[in-house]
C-alpha positions in Angstrom: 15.1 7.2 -43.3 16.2 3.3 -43.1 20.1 2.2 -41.9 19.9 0.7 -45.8 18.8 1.8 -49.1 19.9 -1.2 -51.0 17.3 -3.3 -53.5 19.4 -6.4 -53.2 20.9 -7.2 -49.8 24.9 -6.9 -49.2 26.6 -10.2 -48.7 29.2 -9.2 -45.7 31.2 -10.6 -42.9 30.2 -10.4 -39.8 32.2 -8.0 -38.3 31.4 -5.6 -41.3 27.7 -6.3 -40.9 27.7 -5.1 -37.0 30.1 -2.3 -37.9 27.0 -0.8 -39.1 25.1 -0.5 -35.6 25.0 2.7 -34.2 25.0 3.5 -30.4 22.0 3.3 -28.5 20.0 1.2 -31.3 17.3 -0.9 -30.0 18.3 -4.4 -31.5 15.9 -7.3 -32.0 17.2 -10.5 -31.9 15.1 -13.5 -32.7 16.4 -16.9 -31.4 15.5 -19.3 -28.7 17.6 -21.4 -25.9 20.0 -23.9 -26.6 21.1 -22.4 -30.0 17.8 -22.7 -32.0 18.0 -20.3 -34.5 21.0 -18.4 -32.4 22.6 -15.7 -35.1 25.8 -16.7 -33.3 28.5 -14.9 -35.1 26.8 -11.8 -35.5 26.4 -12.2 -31.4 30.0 -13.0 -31.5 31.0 -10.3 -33.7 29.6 -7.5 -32.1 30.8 -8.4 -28.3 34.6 -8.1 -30.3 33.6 -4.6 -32.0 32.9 -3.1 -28.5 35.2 -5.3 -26.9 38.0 -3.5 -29.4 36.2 -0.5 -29.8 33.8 0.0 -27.2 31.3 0.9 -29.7 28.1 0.5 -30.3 27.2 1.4 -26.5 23.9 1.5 -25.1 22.0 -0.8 -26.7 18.7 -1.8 -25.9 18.0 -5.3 -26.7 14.7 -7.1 -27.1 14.1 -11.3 -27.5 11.3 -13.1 -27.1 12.9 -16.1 -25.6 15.6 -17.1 -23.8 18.8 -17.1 -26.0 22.1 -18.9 -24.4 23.0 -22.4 -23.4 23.1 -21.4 -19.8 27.4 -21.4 -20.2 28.0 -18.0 -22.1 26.4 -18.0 -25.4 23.7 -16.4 -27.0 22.9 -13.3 -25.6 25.3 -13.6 -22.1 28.1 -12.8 -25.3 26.8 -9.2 -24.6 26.7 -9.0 -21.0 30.0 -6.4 -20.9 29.6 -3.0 -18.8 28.1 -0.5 -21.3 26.9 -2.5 -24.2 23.3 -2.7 -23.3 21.2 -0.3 -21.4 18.2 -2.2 -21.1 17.0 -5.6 -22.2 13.3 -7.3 -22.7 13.1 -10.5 -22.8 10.2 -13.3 -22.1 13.1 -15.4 -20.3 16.4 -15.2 -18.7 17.8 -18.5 -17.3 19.7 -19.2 -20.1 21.6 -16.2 -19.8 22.7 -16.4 -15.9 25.5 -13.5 -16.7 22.9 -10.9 -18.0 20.3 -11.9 -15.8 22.8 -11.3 -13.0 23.4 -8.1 -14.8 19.4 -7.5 -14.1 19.6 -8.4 -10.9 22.3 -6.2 -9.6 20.2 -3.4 -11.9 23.6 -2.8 -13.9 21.3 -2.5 -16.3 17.0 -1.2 -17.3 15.3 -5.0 -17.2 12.0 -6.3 -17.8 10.2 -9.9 -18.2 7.2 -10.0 -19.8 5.4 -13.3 -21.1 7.2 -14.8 -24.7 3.9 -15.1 -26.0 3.6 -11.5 -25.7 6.6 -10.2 -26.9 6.2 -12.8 -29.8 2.8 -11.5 -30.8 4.2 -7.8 -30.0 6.5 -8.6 -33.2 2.9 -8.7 -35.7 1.6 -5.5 -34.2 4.9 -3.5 -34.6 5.3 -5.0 -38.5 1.9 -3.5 -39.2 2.5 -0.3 -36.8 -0.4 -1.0 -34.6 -0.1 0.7 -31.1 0.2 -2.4 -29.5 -1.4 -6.1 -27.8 -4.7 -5.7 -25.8 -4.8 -9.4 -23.9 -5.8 -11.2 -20.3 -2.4 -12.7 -20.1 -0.2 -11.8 -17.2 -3.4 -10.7 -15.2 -2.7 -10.7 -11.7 1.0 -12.0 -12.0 4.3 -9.9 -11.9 3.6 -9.0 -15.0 1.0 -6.9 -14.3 1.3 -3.0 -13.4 -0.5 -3.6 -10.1 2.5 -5.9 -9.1 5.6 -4.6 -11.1 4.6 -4.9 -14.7 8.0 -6.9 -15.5 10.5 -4.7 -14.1 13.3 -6.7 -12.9 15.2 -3.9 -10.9 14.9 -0.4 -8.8 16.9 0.7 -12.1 13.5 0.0 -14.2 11.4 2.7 -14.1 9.0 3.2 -17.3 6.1 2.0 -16.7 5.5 -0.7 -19.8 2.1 -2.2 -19.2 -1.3 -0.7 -18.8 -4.2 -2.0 -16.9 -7.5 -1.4 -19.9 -11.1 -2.2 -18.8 -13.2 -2.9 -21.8 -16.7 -3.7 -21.6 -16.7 -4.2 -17.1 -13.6 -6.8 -17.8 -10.2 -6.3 -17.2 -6.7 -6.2 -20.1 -3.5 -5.3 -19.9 -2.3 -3.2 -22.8 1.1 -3.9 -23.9 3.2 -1.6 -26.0 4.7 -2.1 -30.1 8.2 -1.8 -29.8 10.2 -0.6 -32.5 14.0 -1.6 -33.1 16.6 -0.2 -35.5 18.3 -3.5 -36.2 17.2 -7.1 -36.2 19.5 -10.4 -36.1 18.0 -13.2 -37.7 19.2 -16.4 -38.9 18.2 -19.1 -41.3 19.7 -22.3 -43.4 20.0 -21.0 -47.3 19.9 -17.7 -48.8 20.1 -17.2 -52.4 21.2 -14.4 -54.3 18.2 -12.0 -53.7 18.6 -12.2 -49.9 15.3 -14.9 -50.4 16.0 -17.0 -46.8 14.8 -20.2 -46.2 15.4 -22.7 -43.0 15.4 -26.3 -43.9 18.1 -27.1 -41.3 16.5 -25.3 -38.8 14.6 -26.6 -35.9 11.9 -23.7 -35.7 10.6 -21.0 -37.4 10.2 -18.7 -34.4 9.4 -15.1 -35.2 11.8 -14.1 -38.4 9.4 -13.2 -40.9 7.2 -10.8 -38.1 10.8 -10.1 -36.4 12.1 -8.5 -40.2 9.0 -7.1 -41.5 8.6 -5.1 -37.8 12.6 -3.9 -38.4 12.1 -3.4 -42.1 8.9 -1.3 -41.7 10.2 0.9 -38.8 13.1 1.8 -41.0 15.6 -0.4 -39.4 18.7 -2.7 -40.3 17.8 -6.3 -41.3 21.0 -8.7 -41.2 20.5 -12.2 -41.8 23.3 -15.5 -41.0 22.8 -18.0 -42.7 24.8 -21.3 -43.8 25.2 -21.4 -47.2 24.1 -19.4 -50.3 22.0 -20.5 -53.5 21.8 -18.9 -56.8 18.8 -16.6 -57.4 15.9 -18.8 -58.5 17.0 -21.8 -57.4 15.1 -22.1 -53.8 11.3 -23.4 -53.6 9.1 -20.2 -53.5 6.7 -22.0 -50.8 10.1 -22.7 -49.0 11.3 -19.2 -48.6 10.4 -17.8 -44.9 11.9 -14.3 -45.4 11.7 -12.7 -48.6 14.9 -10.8 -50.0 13.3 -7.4 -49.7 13.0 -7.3 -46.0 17.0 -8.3 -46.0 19.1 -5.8 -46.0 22.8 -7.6 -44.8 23.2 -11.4 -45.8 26.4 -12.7 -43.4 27.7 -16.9 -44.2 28.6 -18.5 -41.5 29.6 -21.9 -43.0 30.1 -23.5 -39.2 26.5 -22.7 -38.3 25.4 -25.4 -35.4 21.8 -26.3 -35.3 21.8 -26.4 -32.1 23.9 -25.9 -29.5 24.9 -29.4 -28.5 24.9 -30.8 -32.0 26.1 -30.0 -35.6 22.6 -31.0 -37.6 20.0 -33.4 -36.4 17.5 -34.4 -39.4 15.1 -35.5 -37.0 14.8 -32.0 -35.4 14.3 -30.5 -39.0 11.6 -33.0 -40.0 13.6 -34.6 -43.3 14.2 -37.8 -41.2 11.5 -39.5 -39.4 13.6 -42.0 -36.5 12.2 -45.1 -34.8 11.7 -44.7 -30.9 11.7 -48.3 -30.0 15.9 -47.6 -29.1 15.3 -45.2 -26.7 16.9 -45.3 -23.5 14.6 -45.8 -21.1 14.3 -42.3 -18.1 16.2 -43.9 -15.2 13.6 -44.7 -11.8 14.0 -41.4 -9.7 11.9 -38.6 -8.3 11.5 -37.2 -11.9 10.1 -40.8 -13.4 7.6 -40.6 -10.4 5.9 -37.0 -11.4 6.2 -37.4 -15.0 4.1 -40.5 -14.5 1.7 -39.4 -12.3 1.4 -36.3 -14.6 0.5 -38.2 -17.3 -2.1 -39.6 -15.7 -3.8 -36.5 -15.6 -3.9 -36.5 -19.8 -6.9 -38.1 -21.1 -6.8 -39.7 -24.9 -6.9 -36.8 -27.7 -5.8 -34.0 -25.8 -3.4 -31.4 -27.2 -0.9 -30.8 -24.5 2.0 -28.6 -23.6 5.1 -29.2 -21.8 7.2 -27.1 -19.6 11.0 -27.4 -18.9 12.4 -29.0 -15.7 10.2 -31.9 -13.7 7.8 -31.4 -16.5 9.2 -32.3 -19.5 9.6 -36.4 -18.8 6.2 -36.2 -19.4 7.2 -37.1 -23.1 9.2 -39.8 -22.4 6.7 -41.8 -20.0 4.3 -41.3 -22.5 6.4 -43.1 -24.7 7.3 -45.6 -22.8 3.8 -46.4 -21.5 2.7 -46.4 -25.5 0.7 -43.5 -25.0 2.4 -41.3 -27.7 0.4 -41.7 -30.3 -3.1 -40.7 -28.2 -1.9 -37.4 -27.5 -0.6 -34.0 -29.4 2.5 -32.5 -27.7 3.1 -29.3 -27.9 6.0 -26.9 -27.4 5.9 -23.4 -27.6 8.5 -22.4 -29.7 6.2 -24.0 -32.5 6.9 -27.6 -33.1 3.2 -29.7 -33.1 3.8 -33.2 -32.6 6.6 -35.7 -31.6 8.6 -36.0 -28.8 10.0 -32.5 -26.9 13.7 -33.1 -26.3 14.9 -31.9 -22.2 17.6 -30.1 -21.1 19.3 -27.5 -22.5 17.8 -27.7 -25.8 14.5 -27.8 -24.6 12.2 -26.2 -27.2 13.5 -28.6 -29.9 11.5 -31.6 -30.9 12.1 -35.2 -32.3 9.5 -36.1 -35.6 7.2 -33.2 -35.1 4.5 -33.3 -37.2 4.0 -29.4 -37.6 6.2 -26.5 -37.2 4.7 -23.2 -37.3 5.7 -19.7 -36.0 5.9 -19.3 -32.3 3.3 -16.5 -32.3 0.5 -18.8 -33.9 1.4 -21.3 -31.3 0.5 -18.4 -28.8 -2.7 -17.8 -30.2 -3.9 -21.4 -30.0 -2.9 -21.3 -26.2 -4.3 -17.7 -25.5 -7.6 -19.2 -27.1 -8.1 -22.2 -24.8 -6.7 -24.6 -27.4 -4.8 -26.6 -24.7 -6.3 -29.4 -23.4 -3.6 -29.9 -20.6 -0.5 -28.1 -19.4 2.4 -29.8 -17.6 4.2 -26.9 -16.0 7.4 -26.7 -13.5 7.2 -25.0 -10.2 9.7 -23.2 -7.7 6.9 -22.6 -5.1 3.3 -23.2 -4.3 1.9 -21.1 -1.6 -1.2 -21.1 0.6 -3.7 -19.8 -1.8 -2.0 -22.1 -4.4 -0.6 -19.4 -6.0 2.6 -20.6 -8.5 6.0 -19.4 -8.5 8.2 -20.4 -11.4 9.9 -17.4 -12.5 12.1 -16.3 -9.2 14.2 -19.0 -7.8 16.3 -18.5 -4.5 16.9 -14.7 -6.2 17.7 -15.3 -9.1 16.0 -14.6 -12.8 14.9 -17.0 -14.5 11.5 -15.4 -16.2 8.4 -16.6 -17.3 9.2 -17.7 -21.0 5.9 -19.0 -21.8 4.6 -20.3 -18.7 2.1 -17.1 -18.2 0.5 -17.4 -21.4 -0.1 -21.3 -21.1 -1.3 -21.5 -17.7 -3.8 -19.0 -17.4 -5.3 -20.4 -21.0 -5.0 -24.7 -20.0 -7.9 -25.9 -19.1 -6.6 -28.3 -16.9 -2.9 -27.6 -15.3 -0.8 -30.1 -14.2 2.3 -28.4 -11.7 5.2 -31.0 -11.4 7.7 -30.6 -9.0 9.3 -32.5 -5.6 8.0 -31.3 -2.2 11.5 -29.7 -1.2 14.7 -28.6 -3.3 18.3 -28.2 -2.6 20.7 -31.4 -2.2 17.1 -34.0 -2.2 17.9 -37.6 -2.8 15.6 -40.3 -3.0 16.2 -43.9 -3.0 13.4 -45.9 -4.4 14.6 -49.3 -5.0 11.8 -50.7 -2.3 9.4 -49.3 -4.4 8.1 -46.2 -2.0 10.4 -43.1 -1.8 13.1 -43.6 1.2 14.4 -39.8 1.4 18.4 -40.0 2.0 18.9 -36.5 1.7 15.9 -34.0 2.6 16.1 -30.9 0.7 17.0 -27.6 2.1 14.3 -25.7 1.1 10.4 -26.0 1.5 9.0 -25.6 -1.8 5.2 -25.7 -0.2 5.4 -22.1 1.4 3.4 -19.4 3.0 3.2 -16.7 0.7 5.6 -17.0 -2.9 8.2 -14.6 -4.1 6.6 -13.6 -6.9 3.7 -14.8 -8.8 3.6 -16.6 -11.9 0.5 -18.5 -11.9 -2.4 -16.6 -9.7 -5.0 -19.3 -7.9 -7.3 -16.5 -7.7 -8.4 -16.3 -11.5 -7.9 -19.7 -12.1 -10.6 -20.2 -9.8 -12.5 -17.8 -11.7 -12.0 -19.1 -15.1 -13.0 -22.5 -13.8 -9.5 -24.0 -14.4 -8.6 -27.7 -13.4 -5.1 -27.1 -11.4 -3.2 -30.3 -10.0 0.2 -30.3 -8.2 2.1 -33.1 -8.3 5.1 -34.0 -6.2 7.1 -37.3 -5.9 5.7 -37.6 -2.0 1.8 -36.1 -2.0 -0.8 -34.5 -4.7 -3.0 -31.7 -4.3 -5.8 -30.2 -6.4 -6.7 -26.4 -5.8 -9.6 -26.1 -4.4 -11.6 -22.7 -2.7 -9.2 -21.8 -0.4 -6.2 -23.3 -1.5 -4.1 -26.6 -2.4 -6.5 -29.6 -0.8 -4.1 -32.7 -0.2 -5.4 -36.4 -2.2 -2.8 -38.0 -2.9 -0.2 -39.4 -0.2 3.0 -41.9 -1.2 3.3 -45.5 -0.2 5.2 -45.3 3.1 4.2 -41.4 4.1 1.8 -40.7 6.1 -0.5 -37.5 5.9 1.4 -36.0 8.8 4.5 -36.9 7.2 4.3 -34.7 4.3 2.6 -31.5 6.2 5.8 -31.4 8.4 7.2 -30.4 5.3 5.3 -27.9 4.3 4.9 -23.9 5.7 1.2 -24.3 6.0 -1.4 -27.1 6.7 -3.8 -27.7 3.6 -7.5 -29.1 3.6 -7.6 -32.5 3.1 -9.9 -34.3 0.6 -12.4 -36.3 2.1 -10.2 -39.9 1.2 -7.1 -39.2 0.7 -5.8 -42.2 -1.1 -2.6 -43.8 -1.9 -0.5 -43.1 -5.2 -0.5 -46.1 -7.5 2.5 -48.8 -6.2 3.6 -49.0 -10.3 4.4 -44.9 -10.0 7.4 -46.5 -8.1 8.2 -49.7 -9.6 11.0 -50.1 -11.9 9.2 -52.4 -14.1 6.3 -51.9 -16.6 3.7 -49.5 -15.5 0.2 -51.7 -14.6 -2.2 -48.6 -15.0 -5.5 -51.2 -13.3 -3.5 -50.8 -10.1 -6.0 -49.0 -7.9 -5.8 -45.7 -5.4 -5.9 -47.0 -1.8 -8.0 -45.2 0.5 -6.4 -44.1 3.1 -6.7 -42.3 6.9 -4.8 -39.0 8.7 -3.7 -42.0 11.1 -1.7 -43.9 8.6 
C-alpha cells in the first residue's frame, strides 16, 4: 500500500508535506554538496517537526553524495539525538555534525562509493536485488575490510564478496525507502518537474521512480509552478505521476553561496579571458605538474581539494579546449568550480545523470584522474577518506580510481600549519607541516596499489617538493624540487622509496610566477645533490 493514493500530486507547505513521515521511515534524499539540488526547506522543515514534536524518530536516511555546506546545512539540519537511526551515504565531509554523530556511533553508519549508491537508485526503481561490480575491491568498502561500516554500532553486514567466472565482485544490496526528497526549478499543475535553474540532474528521476515503485512518499520543492501544458515535454525530468507532494519554496538558492548563476545552468555561456588568475602557492605547483600528466583529447576527472586547480592551470596555460573535464555529479565539459561548491561547473557542455556519469567511469571511459590524498603508504596504497579521525568518505573517489587509466594523486608532502614561500622560484618551507603524509601503513584504504598494479594502471603522486610513480613494490621517487635534495625529501617521509634510475629536477616554470614555458627541460639529477 503507498503513503499516497492521489492521481495528481498535493501542492502543500512544507511543514504539512513532512507531517506526513512516519517514524522509522527509510528517507531518500537526493542532493549533492554545496546546495546543488538541496530540498532545503523540507530539510528545514522536518528538523522543526521533531524539534517541536519529536516525531518522526528513527529515521534511516540514504544520499548518494555529500549534502551540506560543511557549516550546518543540508543533511547536518538532521543531526538531533533520535531523528535518524542509521544513515548511508557515499560522503560525509560536508556534514561534519553527522559525521561526528558516526563517529562517536550515536548512530548505524556506512560509506559506500556514490557511484554505487547512485546506480543502487536504477536497480531498486526496477526491483532488481541489487549492483554486482569490481568497485570498492580491496578498499574499506569491501567485507574483507569493513564493508563501509563507520562505527562498532554498525553491524549488518551490507556487502557481499561474489566470485563469478574465477573473478572476484562485490554484491551490493537495493535499498528501498518510504519517502524521497527531491527538488527541481518548475513544476506545473500535474506535478510534471523540470530543472532549468538547476546545476545537475543528479539521481531524481531513478531517486522517485525507486520511492514511487516501492510504495513510498514522493515530495518534490520546487521554485515556482506552471500551468498544466505549458512546460516543454523533452524538458520535464520527473513526470507528475511519480510525484505525490509538490512543496514552493519561492527563496530556492541554486546553490549554496549564490542566488542563480546562468552559467552553472548552461543558458549563459561567459567569457574566461577575466578570470583571476590562482595565486603562486603550493597548490599552483601540483595543479601544474598534474596537468602535465594530461595528454591532448583525454576525458578527465577532477577530485576536490589539491586536485581541482587542475581546471584553472589548464586554463590559464590555454589548454582548455584540448581536454574534456569531467565531474561526477554529471556536468561534461567547462570549467569545475572549487571549494564548497565543488561538483558545480562553469559552461558545461553536457549534463547528464550522475549514475550514467558512473557508468562511463566504471567502464574505463576516463582517460586520466586527478584525485586528492590524505596518505600514501609503503605499498602506495591511497588514503582519502579518513583524515586525522575524522569522516570524510569516499564520494566518488573509489569508483574513479580503480577505473582511470592513468591516476594522477595531488597533494603536499606534509599537512597541518605548512607554509611555503616561493617568491625565489624553488619552495623555501617557512612552516613544516605537522604531519607526514608519506607514511608506513594508512588508516584506511581508499585506493589499493595492489590491483592497480594488476589492472595495469598508470598511478603518479605528485607533491609541491618530489614526484613518485608506483612501481612493483611501491611509490619509486623521479621527480625532486629545485633546491631539495633527494635526502631532503626522504627525511620527510615514514619510509625510504626506490629511486628511479635519474631522478630529475621538476621544471623551474612549475615555480615561476610568470607564464608557464612548457620546453623547459627535466634536469637530471644525483642522490648527492
Amino acid at each position: 500500500m503507498r503513503l499516497s493514493q492521489t492521481v495528481r500530486p498535493e501542492f502543500l507547505s512544507a511543514q504539512d508535506a513532512v507531517d506526513r513521515i512516519p517514524d522509522q521511515a527509510r528517507l531518500l534524499v537526493e542532493a549533492s554538496g554545496g546546495g546543488v539540488i538541496e530540498p532545503s526547506g523540507l530539510l528545514d522543515a522536518l528538523a522543526d517537526r521533531y524539534r517541536r514534536t519529536g516525531e518522526p524518530g528513527q529515521l534511516a536516511a540514504y544520499f548518494c553524495s555529500g549534502i551540506g555546506n560543511r557549516s550546518g546545512s543540508g543533511m547536518d539540519v538532521l543531526a538531533l539525538p533520535g531523528l535518524l537511526r542509521s544513515a548511508i551515504a557515499g560522503h560525509w565531509a560536508m556534514t561534519p555534525a553527522l559525521s561526528r554523530m558516526a563517529h562517536d556511533g550515536d548512530i548505524e553508519a556506512y560509506n559506500l562509493p556514490q557511484g554505487v549508491l547512485a546506480q543502487l537508485l536504477r536497480e531498486s526503481a526496477a526491483k532488481r536485488p541489487g549492483l554486482i561490480t569490481k568497485v570498492g575491491l580491496g578498499t574499506f568498502c569491501d567485507p574483507r575490510q569493513g564493508g563501509g561500516r563507520l562505527n562498532n554500532a554498525t553491524t549488518t553486514e551490507l556487502v557481499q564478496v561474489m566470485e563469478i567466472n574465477s573473478e572476484e565482485y562485490l554484491f551490493y544490496p537495493s535499498p528501498s525507502f518510504d519517502v524521497a526528497f527531491i527538488r527541481g526549478t518548475t513544476a506545473d499543475e500535474h506535478g510534471n518537474l523540470t530543472m532549468e535553474h538547476e546545476t545537475a540532474k543528479l539521481g531524481v528521476l531513478a531517486a522517485a521512480t525507486a520511492t514511487r515503485n516501492n510504495g513510498g512518499l514522493v515530495i518534490a520543492q520546487v521554485k515556482r509552478v506552471a500551468a498544466a501544458h505549458t512546460l516543454n515535454p523533452k524538458s520535464v525530468v520527473v513526470p507528475g505521476h511519480l510525484i505525490d507532494i509538490v512543496v514552493v519554496q519561492e527563496d530556492q538558492w541554486q546553490t549554496a553561496i549564490n542566488e542563480y548563476n546562468p552559467a552553472f545552468s548552461g543558458e549563459v555561456y561567459v567569457p574566461f579571458g577575466r578570470s583571476p588568475a590562482m595565486p603562486l602557492s603550493e597548490r599552483k605547483v601540483v595543479a601544474r605538474r598534474a596537468l602535465d600528466e594530461i595528454r591532448p583529447a583525454s576525458v578527465v576527472n577532477l577530485g576536490v581539494g589539491m586536485a581541482d586547480g587542475v581546471a584553472t592551470a589548464a586554463l590559464e596555460e590555454g589548454r582548455l579546449q584540448e581536454i574534456t573535464l569531467t565531474v561526477e555529479q554529471g556536468m561534461v565539459g567547462g570549467v569545475p568550480e572549487r571549494g564548497v561548491i565543488f561538483g558545480v561547473s562553469w559552461n558545461p557542455e553536457a549534463v547528464i545523470e550522475h549514475a550514467s556519469q558512473f557508468d562511463f567511469y566504471d567502464g574505463g571511459g576516463l582517460d586520466v584522474a586527478c584525485l586528492g590524498f590524505a596518505e600514501v603508504d609503503r605499498e602506495g596504497n591511497v588514503n582519502s577518506s579518513l583524515v586525522d579521525g575524522r569522516i570524510f568518505g569516499a564520494g566518488g573517489f573509489i569508483n574513479i580510481s580503480q577505473s582511470a587509466k592513468k591516476v594522477v594523486f595531488c597533494g603536499t608532502l606534509t599537512a597541518g600549519g605548512l607554509t611555503i614561500d616561493l617568491a625565489d622560484g624553488y619552495p623555501k618551507v617557512t612552516s613544516e607541516g605537522r604531519h607526514r603524509k608519506f607514511i608506513d601503513k594508512v588508516r584506511q584504504i581508499t585506493f589499493n596499489a595492489h590491483l592497480a598494479r594488476e589492472r595495469g594502471q598508470e598511478v603518479i603522486y605528485v607533491t609541491e617538493r618530489a614526484v613518485f610513480t608506483l612501481g612493483d613494490d611501491g611509490p619509486v621517487l623521479t621527480e625532486v624540487a629545485p633546491g631539495w635534495t633527494i635526502d631532503q625529501v626522504i627525511a620527510l617521509m615514514d619510509f625510504r622509496p626506490k629511486l628511479a634510475d635519474d631522478v630529475r629536477l621538476m621544471s623551474g616554470s612549475l615555480f615561476s610566477a610568470a607564464t608557464r614555458n612548457p620546453d623547459i627541460p627535466n634536469i637530471p639529477i644525483t642522490e648527492e645533490n
